[in-house]
C-alpha positions in Angstrom: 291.5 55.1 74.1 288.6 57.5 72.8 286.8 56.3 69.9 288.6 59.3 67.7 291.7 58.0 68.4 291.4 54.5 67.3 289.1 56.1 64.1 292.7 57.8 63.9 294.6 54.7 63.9 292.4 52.8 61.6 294.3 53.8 58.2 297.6 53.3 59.7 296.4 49.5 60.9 295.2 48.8 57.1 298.5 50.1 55.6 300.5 48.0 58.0 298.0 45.0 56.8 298.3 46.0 53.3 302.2 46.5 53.3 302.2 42.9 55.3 299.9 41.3 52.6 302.1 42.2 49.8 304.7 40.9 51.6 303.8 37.2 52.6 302.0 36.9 48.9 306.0 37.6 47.8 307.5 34.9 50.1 308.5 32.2 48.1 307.6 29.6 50.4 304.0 30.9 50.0 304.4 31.1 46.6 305.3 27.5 46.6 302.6 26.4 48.5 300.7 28.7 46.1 301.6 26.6 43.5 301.4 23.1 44.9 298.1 23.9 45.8 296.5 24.7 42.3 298.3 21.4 41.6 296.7 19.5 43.8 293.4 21.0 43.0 293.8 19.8 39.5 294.8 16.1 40.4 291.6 14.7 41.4 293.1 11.9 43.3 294.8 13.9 45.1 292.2 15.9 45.9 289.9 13.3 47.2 293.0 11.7 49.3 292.9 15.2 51.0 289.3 15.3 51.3 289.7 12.2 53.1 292.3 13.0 55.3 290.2 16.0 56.3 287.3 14.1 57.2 289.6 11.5 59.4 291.0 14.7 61.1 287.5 15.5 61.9 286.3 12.4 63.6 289.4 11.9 65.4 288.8 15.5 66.7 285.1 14.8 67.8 286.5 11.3 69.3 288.9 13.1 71.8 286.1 15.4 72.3 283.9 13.0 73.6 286.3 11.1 75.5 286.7 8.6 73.2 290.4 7.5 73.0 290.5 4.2 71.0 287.9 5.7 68.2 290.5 8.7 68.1 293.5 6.4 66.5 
């Protein structure tokens, strides 16, 4: 494809993105999630519980990368 014809399809693609946007921001399961979130974010024990999960997620990640089963449970 020449370099006009995807210069050509560019607006199309960002209408189709915008159109797709608008609709996932009025699921309401996103909305919910939406919602729960800015919860969460306010409850600060919450917040560091997921902070903490996050950073468990990422050692047991580095431990199977490494090869390192038993670290990874």
């Amino acid at each position: 494809m020449t370099e006009e014809k995807m210069l050509a399809l560019e607006p199309a693609i960002v209408a189709e993105l915008d159109r797709l946007t608008t609709l996932i921001q009025a699921n309401q399961t996103v909305q919910r999630f939406q919602a729960i979130e800015q919860t969460v974010k306010q409850h600060p024990e919450i917040a560091q519980l997921q902070t903490d999960i996050e950073a468990a997620q990422k050692e047991a990640v580095q431990a199977v990368h490494y090869n390192k089963p038993n670290a990874a449970r």
